[in-house]
RODO-2510 file (C-alpha; in nm, 4 decimals, decimal comma):
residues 249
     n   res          X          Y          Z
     1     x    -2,3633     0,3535     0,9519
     2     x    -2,6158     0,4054     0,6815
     3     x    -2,4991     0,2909     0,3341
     4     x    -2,8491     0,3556     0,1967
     5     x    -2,7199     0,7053     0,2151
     6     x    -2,4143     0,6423     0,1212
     7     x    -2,4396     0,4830    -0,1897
     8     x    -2,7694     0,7030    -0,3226
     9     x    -2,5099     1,0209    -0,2306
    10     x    -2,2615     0,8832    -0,4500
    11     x    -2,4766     0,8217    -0,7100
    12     x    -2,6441     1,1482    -0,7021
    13     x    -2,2942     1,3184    -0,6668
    14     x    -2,2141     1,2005    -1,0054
    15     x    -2,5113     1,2763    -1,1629
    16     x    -2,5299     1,6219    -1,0309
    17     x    -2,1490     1,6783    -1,1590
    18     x    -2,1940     1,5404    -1,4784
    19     x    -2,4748     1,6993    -1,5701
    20     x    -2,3217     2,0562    -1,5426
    21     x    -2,0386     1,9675    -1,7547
    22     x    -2,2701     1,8364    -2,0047
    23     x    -2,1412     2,0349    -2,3578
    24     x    -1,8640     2,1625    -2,2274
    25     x    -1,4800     2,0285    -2,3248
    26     x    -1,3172     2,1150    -1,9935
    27     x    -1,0869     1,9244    -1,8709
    28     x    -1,0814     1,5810    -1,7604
    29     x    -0,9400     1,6891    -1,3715
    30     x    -1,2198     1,9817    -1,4092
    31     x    -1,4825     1,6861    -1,4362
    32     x    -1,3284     1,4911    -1,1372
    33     x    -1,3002     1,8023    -0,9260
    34     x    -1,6764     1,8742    -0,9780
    35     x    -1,7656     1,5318    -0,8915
    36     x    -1,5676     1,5291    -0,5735
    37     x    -1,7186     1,8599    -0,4709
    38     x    -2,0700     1,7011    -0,5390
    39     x    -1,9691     1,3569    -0,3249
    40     x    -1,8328     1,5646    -0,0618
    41     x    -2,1134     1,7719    -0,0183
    42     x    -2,3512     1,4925    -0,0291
    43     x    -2,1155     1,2632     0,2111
    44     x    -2,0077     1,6043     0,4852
    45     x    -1,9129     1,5542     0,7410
    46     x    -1,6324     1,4119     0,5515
    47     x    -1,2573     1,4807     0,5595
    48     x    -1,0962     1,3976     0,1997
    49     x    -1,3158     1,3153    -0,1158
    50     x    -1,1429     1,2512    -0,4939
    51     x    -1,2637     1,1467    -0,7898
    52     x    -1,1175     0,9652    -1,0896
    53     x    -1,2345     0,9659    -1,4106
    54     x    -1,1307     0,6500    -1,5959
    55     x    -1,1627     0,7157    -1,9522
    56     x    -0,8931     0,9626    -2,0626
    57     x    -1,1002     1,1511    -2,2938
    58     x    -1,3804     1,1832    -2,1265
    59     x    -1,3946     1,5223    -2,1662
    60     x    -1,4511     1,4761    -2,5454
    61     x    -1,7027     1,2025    -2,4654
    62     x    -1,9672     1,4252    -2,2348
    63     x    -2,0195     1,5905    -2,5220
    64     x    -2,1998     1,2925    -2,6302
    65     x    -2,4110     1,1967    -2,3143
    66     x    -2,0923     0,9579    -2,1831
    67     x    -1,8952     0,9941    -1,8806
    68     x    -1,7591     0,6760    -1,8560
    69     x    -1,6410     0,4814    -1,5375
    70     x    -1,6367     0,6937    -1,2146
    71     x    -1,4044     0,6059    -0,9032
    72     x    -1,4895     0,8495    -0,6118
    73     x    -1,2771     0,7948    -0,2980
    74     x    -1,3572     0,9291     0,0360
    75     x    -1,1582     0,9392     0,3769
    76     x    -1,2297     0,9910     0,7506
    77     x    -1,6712     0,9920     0,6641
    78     x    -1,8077     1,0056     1,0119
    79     x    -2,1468     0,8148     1,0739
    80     x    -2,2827     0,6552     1,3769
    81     x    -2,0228     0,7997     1,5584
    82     x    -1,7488     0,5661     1,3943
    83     x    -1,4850     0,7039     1,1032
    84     x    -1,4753     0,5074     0,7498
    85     x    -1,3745     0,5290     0,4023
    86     x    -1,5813     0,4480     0,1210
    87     x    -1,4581     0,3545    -0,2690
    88     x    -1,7436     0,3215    -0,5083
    89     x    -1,7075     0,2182    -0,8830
    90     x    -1,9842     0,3175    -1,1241
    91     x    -1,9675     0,1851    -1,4670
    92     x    -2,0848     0,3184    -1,7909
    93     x    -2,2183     0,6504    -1,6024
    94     x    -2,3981     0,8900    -1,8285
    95     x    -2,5110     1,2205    -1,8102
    96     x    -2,8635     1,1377    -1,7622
    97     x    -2,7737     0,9333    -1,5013
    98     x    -2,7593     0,5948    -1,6228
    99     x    -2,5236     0,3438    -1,5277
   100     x    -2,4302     0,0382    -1,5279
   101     x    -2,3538    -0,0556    -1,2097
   102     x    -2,0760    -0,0845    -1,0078
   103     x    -1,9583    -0,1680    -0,6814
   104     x    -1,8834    -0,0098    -0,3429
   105     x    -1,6382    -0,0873     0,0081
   106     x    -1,7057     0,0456     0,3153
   107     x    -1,4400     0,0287     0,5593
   108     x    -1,3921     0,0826     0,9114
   109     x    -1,0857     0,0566     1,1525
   110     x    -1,0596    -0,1507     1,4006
   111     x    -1,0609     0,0633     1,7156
   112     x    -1,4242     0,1773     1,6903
   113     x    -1,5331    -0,1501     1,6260
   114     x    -1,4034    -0,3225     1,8834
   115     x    -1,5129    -0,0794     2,1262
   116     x    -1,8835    -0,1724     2,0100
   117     x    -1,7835    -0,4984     2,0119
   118     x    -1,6749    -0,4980     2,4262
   119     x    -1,9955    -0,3294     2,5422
   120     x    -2,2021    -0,5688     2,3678
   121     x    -1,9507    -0,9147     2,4917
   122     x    -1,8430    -0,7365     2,8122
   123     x    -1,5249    -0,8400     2,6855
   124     x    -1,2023    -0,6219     2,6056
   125     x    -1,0528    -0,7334     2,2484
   126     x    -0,8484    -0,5952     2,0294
   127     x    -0,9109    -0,6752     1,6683
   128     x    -0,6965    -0,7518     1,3853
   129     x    -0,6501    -0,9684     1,1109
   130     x    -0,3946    -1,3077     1,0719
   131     x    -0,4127    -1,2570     0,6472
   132     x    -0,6834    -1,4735     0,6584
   133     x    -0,9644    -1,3580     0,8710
   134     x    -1,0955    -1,1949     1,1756
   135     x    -0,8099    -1,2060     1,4911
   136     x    -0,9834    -1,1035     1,8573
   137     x    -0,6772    -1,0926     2,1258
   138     x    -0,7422    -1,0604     2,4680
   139     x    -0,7419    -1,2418     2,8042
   140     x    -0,8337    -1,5670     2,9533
   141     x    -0,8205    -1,6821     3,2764
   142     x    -0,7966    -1,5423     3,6430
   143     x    -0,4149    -1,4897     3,5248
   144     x    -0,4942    -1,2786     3,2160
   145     x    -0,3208    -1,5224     2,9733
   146     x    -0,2869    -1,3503     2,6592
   147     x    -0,4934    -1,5298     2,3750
   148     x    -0,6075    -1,4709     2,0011
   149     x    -0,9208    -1,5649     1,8883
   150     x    -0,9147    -1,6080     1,4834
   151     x    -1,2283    -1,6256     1,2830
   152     x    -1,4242    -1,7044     0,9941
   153     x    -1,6792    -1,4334     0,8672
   154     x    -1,9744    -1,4652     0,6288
   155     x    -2,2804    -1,2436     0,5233
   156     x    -2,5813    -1,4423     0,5709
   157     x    -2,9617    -1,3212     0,5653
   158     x    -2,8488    -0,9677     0,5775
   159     x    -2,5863    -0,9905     0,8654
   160     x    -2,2502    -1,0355     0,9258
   161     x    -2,1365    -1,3829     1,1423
   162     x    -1,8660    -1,4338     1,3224
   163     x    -1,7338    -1,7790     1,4007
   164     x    -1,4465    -1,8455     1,6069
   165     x    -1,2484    -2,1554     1,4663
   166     x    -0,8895    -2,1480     1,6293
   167     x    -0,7421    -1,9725     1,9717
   168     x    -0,3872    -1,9072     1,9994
   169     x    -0,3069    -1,9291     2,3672
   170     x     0,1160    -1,9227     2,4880
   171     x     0,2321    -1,9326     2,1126
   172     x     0,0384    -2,2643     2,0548
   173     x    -0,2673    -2,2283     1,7972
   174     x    -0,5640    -2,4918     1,8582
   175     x    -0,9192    -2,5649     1,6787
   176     x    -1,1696    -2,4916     1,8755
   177     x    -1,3076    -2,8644     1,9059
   178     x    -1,0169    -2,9327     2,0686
   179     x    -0,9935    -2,6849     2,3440
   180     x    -1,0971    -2,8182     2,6715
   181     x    -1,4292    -2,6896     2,7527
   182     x    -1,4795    -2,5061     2,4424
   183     x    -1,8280    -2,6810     2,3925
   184     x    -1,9372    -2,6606     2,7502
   185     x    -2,1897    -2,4094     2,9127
   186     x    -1,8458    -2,2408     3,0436
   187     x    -1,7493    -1,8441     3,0586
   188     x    -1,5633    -1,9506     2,7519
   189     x    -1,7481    -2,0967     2,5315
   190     x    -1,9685    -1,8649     2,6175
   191     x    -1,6988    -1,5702     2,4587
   192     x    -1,6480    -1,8016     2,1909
   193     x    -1,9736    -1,8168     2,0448
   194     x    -2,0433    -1,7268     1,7150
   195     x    -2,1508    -1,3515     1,7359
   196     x    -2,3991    -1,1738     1,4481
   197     x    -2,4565    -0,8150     1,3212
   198     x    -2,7233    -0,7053     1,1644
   199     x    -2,6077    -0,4658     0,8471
   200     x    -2,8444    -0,1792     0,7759
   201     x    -3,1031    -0,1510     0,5324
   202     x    -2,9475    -0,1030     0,1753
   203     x    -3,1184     0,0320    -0,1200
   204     x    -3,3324    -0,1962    -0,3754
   205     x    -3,0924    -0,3907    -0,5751
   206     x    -2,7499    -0,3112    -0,3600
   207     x    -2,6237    -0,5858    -0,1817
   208     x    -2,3386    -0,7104     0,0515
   209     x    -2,1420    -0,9607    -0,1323
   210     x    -1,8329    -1,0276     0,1029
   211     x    -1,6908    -0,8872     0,4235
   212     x    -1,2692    -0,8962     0,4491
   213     x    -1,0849    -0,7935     0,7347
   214     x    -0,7583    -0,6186     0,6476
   215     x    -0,4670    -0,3920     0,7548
   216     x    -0,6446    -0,1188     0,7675
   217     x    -0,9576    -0,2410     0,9436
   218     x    -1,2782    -0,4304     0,8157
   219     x    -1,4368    -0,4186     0,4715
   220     x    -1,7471    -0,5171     0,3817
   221     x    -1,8149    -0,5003    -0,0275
   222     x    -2,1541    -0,3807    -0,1892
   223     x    -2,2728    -0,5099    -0,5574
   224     x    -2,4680    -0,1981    -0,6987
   225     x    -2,7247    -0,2357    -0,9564
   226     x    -2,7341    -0,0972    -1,2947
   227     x    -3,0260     0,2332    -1,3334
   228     x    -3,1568     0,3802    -1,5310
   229     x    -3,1966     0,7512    -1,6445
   230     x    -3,5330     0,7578    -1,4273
   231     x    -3,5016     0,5789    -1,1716
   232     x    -3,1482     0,7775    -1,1048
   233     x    -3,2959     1,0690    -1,1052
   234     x    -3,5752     0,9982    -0,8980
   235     x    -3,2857     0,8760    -0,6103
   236     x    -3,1164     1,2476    -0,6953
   237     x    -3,4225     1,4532    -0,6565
   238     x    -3,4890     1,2792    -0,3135
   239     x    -3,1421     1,2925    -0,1969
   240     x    -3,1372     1,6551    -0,3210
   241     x    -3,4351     1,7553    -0,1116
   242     x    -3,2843     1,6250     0,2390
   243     x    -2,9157     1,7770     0,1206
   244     x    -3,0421     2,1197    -0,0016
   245     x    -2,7883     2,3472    -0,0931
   246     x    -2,5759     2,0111    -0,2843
   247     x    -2,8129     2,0477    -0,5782
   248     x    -2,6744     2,3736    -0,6569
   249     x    -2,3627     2,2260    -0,7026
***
């Protein structure tokens, strides 16, 4: 998963959009459909993109170099061989391609991940969440007792960590200090060691803020920065070049 390229596409989706309405009155659902085209050019392969313009006259307000927030939404984006869906907000957009800033989600269901997650533990878990964290549920034992592993997550130095803190085995939920052998050099403390993921590179300026785990499958949340008219377009003319024909848009 590279959000690098996922947040500069956004970014340059908008721009690209807004620019070619840029003294024109059309309609506000015009605007969002031209951004939407843009983001799902930018973001293909990519099932459903929409965009949302939140000003309601925004139309009137292009006229004047203002576009106003922008919430693009995008469903079932494929990359590293996982699907995800991606919300960005961009505030203040312009457009010359100025903003000022905004925030992003990424999030990915569960299945994917936890198949990454067994070939690197050699374990077989099945994620979910307790409305609080992290949940892991597997087996223990030479009699495959059922048990749930819940967790803590944080982003630290660029990575995401996950610490186990309670097991659930037979309906009865434990901290971890308490479980027999938990802190020995045992096959299970071994599987309940805290486990860390390196995130990928993101852009100058863009960083992870908090990772959730929800219903529909694990969220991590990006802080974007504000930019300028420049330095936006310098970001657009880059991404442009590697998506070729999405400039025309």
């Amino acid at each position: 998963m590279n959000r690098r390229h996922l947040v500069i596409a956004v970014s340059a989706a908008v721009l690209v959009a807004a620019t070619s309405l840029t003294g024109s009155v059309a309609l506000t659902h015009r605007a969002e459909q031209r951004i939407a085209d843009a983001a799902a050019c930018r973001l293909a392969p990519v099932g459903d993109v929409s965009a949302t313009l939140d000003n309601p006259l925004a139309a009137v307000t292009m006229l004047r170099g203002a576009v106003g927030d922008v919430d693009v939404h995008a469903e079932h984006l494929r990359r590293g061989g996982m699907s995800m869906a991606l919300d960005a907000h961009l505030r203040g957009v312009r457009t010359d391609g100025a903003t000022h800033g905004g925030s992003a989600t990424v999030t990915v269901p569960y299945s994917p991940l936890a198949k990454r997650l067994d070939r690197k533990s050699g374990n077989a878990w099945t994620l979910g969440t307790d409305g609080r964290g992290l949940t892991l549920t597997g087996v223990a034992g030479p009699l495959g007792v059922p048990v749930t592993v819940h967790t803590d997550m944080a982003l630290r130095a660029r990575a995401l960590v996950v610490t186990p803190t309670e097991v659930t085995i037979l309906g009865r939920t434990v901290a971890l200090n308490a479980l027999p052998g938990s802190t020995a050099d045992t096959a299970l403390a071994q599987r309940l060691k805290p486990r860390s993921f390196a995130l990928p590179a993101l852009p100058s300026g863009v960083r992870p803020t908090v990772a959730r785990a929800g219903a529909s499958g694990l969220t991590v949340h990006l802080a974007l920065p504000s930019a300028t008219a420049g330095t936006t377009a310098s970001a657009t003319a880059a991404h442009a070049e590697a998506a070729g024909r999405c400039a025309a848009l």
